[in-house]
N, C-alpha and C positions, 0 to 999 in steps of 0.2 A: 657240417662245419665244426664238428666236436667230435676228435679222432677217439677220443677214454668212450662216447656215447656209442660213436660207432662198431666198435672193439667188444663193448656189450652187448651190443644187439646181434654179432655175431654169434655171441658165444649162446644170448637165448631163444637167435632161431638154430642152432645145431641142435639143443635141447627139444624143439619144437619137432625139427624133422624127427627125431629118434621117437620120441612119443608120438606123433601121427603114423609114424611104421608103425608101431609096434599095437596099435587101435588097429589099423587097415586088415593088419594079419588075423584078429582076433573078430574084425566084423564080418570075415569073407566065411565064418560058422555059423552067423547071427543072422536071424533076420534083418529083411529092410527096414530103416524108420522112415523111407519113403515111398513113392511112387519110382523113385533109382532102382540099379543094382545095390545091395548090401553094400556098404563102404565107401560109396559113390564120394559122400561128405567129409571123411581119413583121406582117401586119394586126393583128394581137391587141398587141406589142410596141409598136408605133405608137400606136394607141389609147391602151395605157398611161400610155405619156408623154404624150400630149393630155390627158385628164382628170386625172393628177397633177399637170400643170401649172396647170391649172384649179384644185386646191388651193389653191397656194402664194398666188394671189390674193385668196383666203378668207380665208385665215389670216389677212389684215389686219384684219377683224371691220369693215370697211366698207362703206359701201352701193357705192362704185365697186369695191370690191374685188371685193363678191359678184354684181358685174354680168357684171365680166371673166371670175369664174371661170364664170355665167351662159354666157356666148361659149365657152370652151371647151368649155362638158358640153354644146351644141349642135353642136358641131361632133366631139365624143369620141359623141353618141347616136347617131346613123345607123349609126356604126363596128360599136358594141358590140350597137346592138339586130338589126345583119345579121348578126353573129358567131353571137348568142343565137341565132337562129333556124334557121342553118346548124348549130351544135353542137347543139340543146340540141331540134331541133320537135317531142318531144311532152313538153315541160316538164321541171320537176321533180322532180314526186312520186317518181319510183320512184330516187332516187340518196339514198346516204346522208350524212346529217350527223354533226358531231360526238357527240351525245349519244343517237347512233344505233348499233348497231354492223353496221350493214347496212340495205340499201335496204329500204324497206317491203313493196314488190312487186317483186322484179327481173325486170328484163328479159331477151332474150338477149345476150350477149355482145354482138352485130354484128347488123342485119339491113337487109341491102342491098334498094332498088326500083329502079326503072327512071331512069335520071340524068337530068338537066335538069336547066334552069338557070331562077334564081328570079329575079326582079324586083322588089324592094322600094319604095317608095314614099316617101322622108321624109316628115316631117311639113309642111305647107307651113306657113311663120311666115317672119319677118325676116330671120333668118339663113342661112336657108335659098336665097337669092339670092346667097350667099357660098359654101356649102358644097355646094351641088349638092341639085339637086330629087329626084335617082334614082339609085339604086344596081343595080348588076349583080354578082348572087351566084352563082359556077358551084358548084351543089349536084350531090352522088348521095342525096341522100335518106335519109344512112345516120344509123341509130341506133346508136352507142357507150354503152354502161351503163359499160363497164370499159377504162380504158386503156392501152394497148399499148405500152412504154415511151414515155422522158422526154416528147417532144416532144407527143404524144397527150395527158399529160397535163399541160403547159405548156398546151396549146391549151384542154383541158376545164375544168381549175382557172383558169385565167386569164381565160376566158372569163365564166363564173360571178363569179368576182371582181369585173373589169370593169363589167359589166353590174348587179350588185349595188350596188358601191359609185358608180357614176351613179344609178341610182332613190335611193339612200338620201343620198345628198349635195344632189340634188335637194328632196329631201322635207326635208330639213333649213332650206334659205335660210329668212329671214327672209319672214314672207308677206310686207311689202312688195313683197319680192324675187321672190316668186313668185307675184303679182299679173300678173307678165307671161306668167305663163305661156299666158294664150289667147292675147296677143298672137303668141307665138312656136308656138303649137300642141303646148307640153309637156302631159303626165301622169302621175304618178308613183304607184306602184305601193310601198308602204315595207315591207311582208307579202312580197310577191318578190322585193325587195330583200334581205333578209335571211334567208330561203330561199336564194338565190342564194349569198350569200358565208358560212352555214351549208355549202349544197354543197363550195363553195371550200376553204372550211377542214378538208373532211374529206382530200381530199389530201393529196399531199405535197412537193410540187414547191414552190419561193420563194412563187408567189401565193397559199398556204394560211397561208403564215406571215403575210402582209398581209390577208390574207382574217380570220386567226382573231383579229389586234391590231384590225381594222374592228370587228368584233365585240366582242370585249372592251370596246371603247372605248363602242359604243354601248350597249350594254348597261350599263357603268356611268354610262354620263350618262343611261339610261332611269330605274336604280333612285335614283340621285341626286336628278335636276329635274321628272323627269315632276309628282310627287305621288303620284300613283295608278297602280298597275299592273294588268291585268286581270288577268295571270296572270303572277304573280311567282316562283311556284315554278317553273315552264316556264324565265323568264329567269335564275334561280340554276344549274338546271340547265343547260341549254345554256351559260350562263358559264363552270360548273365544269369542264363537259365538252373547253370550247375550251382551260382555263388548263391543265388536265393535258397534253393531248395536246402542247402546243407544250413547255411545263415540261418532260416527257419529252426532250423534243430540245434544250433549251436548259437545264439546269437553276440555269445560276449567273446568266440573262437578268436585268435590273432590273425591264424592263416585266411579268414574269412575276409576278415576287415582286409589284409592284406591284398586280396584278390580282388575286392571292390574297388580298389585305390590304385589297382596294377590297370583294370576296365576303365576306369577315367581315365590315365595317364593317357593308356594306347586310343583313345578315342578324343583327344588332343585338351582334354577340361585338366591339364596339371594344377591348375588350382586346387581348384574342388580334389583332386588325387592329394595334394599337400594337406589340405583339411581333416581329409579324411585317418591320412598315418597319425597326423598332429591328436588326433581324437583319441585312436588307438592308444594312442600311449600316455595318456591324462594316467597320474596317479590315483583316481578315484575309480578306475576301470577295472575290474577282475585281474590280473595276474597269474598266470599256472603254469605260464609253458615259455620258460626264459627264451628257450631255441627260436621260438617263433616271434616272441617281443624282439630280439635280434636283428630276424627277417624285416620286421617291422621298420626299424631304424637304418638295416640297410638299402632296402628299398628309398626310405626317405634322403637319406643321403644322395643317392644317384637323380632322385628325383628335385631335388636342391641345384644339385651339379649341371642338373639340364637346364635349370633356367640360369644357370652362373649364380646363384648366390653363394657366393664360395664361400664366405664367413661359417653360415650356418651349416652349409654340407659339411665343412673339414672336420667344426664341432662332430655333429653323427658319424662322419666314420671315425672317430674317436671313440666316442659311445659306443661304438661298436666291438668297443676291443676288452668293455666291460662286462658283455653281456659273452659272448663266447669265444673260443681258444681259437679257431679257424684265422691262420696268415695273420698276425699284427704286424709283420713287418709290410703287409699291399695297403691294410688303412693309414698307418702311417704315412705311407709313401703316396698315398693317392693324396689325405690331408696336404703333408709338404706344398702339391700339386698347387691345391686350391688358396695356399698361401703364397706360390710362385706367380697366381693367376691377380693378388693384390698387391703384388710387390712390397711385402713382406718377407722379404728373404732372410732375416734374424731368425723368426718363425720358422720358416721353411729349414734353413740350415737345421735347427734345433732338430725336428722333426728327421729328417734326413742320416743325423747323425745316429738316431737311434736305430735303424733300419739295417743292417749290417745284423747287428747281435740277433735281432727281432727273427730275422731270417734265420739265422744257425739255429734257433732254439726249434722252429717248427718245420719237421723236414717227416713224410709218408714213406717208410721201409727205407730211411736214408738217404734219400733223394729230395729235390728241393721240389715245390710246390710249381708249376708250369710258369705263373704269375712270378713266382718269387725270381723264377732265371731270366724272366723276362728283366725282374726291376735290377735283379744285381751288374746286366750288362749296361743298364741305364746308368745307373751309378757312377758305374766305371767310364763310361761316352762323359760325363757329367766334369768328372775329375781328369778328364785328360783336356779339353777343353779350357778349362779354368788354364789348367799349367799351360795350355798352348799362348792365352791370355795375359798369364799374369806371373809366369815363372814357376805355382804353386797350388795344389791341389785347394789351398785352406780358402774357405768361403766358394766355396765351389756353387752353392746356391745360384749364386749372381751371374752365373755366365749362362742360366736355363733361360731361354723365351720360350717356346710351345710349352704348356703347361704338361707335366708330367699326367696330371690327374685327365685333363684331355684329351692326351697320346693314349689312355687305360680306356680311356671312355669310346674309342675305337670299339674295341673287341665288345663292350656291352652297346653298341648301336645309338648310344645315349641321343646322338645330335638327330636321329631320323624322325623324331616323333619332336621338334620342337617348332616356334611360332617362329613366323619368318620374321620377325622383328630381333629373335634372339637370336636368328642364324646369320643375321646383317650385323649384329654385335661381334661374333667369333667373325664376318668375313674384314670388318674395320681393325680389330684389333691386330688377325695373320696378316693383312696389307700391312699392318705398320711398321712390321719389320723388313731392316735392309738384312741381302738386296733388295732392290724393289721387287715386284710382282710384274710379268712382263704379259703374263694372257689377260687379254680383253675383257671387262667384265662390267655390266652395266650399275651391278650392286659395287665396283671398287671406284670410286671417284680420287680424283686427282690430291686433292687434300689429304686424302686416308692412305696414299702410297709413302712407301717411305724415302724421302730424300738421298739418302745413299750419301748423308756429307761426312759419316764416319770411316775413318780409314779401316777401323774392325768394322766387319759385319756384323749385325748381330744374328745371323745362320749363316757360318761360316761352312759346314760340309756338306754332302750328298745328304745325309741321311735327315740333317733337319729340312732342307730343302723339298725332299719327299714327304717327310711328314705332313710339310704345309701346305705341299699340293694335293696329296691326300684329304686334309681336313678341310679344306677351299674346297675339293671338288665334291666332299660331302654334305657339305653345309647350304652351298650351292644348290645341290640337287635338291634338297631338302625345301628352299626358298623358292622353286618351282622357274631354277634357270638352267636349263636342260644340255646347253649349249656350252655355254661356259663351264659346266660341272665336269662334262664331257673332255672338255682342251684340261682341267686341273687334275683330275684321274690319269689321264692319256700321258701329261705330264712324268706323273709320280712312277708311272709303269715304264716309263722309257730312263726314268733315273735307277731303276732296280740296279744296274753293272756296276754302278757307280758306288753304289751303299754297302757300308764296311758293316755296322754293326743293326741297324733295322733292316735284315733283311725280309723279315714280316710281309714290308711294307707293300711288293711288290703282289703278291697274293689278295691281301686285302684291297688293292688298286682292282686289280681283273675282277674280285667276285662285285665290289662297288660298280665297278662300269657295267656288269651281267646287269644289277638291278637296275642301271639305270636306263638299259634296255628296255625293260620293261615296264616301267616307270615311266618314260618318257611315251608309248604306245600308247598305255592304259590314260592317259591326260589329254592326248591327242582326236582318238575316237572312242573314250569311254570306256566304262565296266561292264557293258551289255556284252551277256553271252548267244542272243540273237542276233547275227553280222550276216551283213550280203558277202557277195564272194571276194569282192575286191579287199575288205576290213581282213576278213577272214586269212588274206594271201599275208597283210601286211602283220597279224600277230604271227604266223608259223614265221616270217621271216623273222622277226624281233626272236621267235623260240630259240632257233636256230642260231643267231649273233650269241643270244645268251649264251648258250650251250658252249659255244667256243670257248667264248671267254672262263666260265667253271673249267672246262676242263685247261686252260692253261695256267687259271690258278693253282689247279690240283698240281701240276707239273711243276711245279717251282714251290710248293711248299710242303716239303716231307716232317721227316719226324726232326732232323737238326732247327726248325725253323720255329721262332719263340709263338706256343698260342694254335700253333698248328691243328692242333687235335678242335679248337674251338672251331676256327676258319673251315676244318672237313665239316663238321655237324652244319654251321650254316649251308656250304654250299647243299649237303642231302637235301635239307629244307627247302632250299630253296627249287631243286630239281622237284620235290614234289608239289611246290606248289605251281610248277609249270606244267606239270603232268594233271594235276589238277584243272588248270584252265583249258588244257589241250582237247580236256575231256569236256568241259562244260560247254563250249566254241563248237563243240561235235569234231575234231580234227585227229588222226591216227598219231 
């Protein structure tokens, strides 16, 4: 979120790489400082800074960005998958994780064969006429379960890391993005991935502490965007397991508190989640790491917005814009939102007006921020409506019903983790607006529709009409009425032709109806992965509806489309977390 931070951290891992070369070349004279090859520890250091550099290109949420960081995780994958192979050749299984308190099966300590040297093979693709077709690995074939001080286990944990956080950063890009993968002869592995930096983080060396925030991170954007988890009790677990153990070593950490309060949110305690950021950020509290005080408040903010207290969410993503550089013109505009949502449109205007400039100042290699193209066509829907209204773009505030900050809270999943009492709140208020609401719905009662006695509507085109059958059939699902969620999605995706400027909305209808697929099965006959054969027939069928529906999302929301690049990453998540229960069900 801090492009001057990120800019430096490029420039001192270039630094990093050149000084682990230039260590690698001078240890491959030296003896071992381990039970490794000589250098083993340089090679691993090296690699690090190659694929964290690979990062920082990401982090731009662009297609040239996620190309470049593409370039390095091919030139960081030979490194890491020789490393893998040298540390790690008979796998995983018997090494413990976090939420483990020892290896499954242990092995022995050490158990040396006969030494040789391995010949690895890259993978042949494009890049690979850049970075060398073949690697030369001097192995003794030795197995390590337990490491032998620091360095042993710098090598082991680091290893694991490495290797972890390439498969799962891979598995992440946008399919656009990793459409090239047969061009390049990738494959990614997202189960050993996270196996892998599980491993990592049971250590205890620096790459455990990065090992266990990979983790944390993934795991809270699995329980956040995926939709549907196959085994969500496993990922609370293994979360909780990773947030103690580092907690334990860091207790006054931000990112710490932060992940404790992301583990109540996703396991439905937002109270106790509210408590807990509220704690974090007492000024009597250690201080050190502004970036993650940040985190702190914006997590709070969305976590505010989910229960609608709009007052004090709009406050924090204000706060937000104090603490660092990252989009002021999306807090802004989410804020407005939340001021649209108490009909405070003086407020909101105010806010709105600032958002225009906010945007031209923060732009990644001259291009606008994904979010910001999103809000600046908002805008513009915003002011042309008004004039359709009222002859004149000015006080354009007052012509928004679905809250801005709302429509945003789409792409963060905000409404799926709320109490059905709050989701009967957002379905009373979308009933209230004309037109009326015409699908059936046991939570809209007659009272709460809107009379239709204004000659303006107050959702006059396609595109808010969609949104509100979008956000009905989310809110819906959510409230555990499967049916009606069902006719409000079904809706929104047959309004796609019709919508001039959301056309989002369409994509995020298909991948909502995929979950609600699923969703709707896992309520029906449970989360037992023990099924007679009849259960069994009825989830591959649910697999298979899902399946459809992802890919006709994918069909209708390329790179023209606002958010795009967000909506591919859910839908991968989401495909693995099917692939996951296909597996646990026992089914091909």
């Amino acid at each position: 979120m801090e492009a001057g931070v990120v800019t430096q951290a490029a420039e001192l891992l270039a630094l990093s790489e050149a000084g682990a070369k230039k260590e690698l070349k001078a240890a491959k004279t030296a003896s071992s400082a381990s039970r490794f090859p000589a250098g083993t520890e340089w090679e691993l250091l090296h690699s690090d800074a190659v694929i964290l550099h690979g990062i920082t290109h990401a982090l731009s949420e662009s297609y040239m960005g996620y190309l470049q960081c593409l370039y390095a995780l091919n030139n960081a994958h030979s490194k890491f998958a020789r490393l893998y192979k040298a540390v790690y050749p008979n796998g995983l299984d018997n090494y413990a994780t976090p939420s483990t308190s020892k290896a499954p099966s242990p092995a022995p300590s050490i158990h040396s064969e006969a030494s040789s040297t391995t010949t690895m093979k890259a993978r042949s693709g494009f890049f690979s006429r850049f970075t060398g077709s073949s690697l030369s690995v001097p192995s003794t074939n030795i197995v390590i379960s337990t490491p032998e001080g620091p360095i042993e286990e710098l090598i082991m944990s680091g290893t694991a890391f490495g290797y972890g956080m390439f498969n799962l950063i891979f598995s992440l890009l946008p399919p656009s993005v990793r459409n090239v993968v047969g061009f390049l002869g990738f494959k990614h592995d997202r189960r050993l991935a996270l196996r892998a930096l599980a491993v990592s983080a049971a250590q205890n060396d620096v790459h455990s502490v990065f090992a266990g925030l990979t983790l944390m991170t993934y795991y809270g954007v699995v329980l956040l965007l995926a939709g549907y988890q196959a085994d969500e009790e496993h990922i609370l677990k293994q979360y909780r397991a990773i947030v103690e153990k580092i907690d334990n070593r860091y207790p006054t950490g931000s990112l710490w508190i932060l992940n404790r309060a992301k583990i109540l949110r996703m396991s439905y305690d937002t109270a106790a989640a509210i408590d807990v950021l509220q704690a974090g950020l007492t000024p009597d509290r250690p201080h050190t790491f502004a970036q993650a005080d940040g985190l702190l408040i914006f997590e709070l903010a969305w976590t505010l917005l989910s229960q609608r207290r709009y007052k004090e969410a709009a406050d924090a993503f204000l706060k937000v814009t104090e603490i660092n550089s990252w989009s002021h013109g999306t807090y802004y505009f989410i804020a407005a939102g939340c001021h649209i949502s108490l009909e405070d449109y003086a407020q909101a205007q105010t806010l709105l007006d600032a958002v225009p400039e906010l945007v031209e100042k923060k732009k990644i290699g001259g291009k606008d921020l994904p979010t910001e193209v999103f809000i600046k066509k908002k805008l513009q829907f915003y002011k042309e409506k008004q004039k359709r209204r009222t002859g004149s773009e000015k006080d354009f505030a007052h012509s928004i019903r679905i809250s801005p900050a709302e429509e945003l809270a789409i792409f963060w999943n905000t409404h799926a983790r709320i109490s059905k009492e709050v989701a009967q709140e957002h379905i009373n208020q979308l009933s209230s607006y004309s037109p009326s609401v015409t699908i059936k719905s046991p939570l809209i009662s007659a009272t709460d529709v809107s009379s239709d006695s204004s000659t303006v509507p107050d959702l006059d085109t396609e595109d808010e009409l969609a949104v509100r059958s979008l956000l009905l059939g989310i809110v819906h699902r959510t409230a555990g009425e499967f049916d009606a969620a069902r006719a409000f999605l079904t809706d929104a995706t047959q309004r796609q032709s019709e919508v001039k400027s959301s056309t989002w909305v369409g994509g995020v209808a298909w991948f909502e109806l995929a979950v609600l697929d699923l969703k709707q099965i896992n309520a029906r006959i449970g989360s037992d992965n023990i099924l007679d054969e009849a259960k069994r027939v009825t989830w591959l069928k649910a697999f298979k509806n899902a399946d459809e529906k992802l890919d006709h999302a994918l069909s209708i929301s390329g790179q023209s489309i606002d958010l795009s690049s967000r909506l591919g990453m859910r839908i991968a998540m989401l495909r693995d977390e099917i692939a996951l229960k296909k597996e646990l069900i026992g089914t091909p």
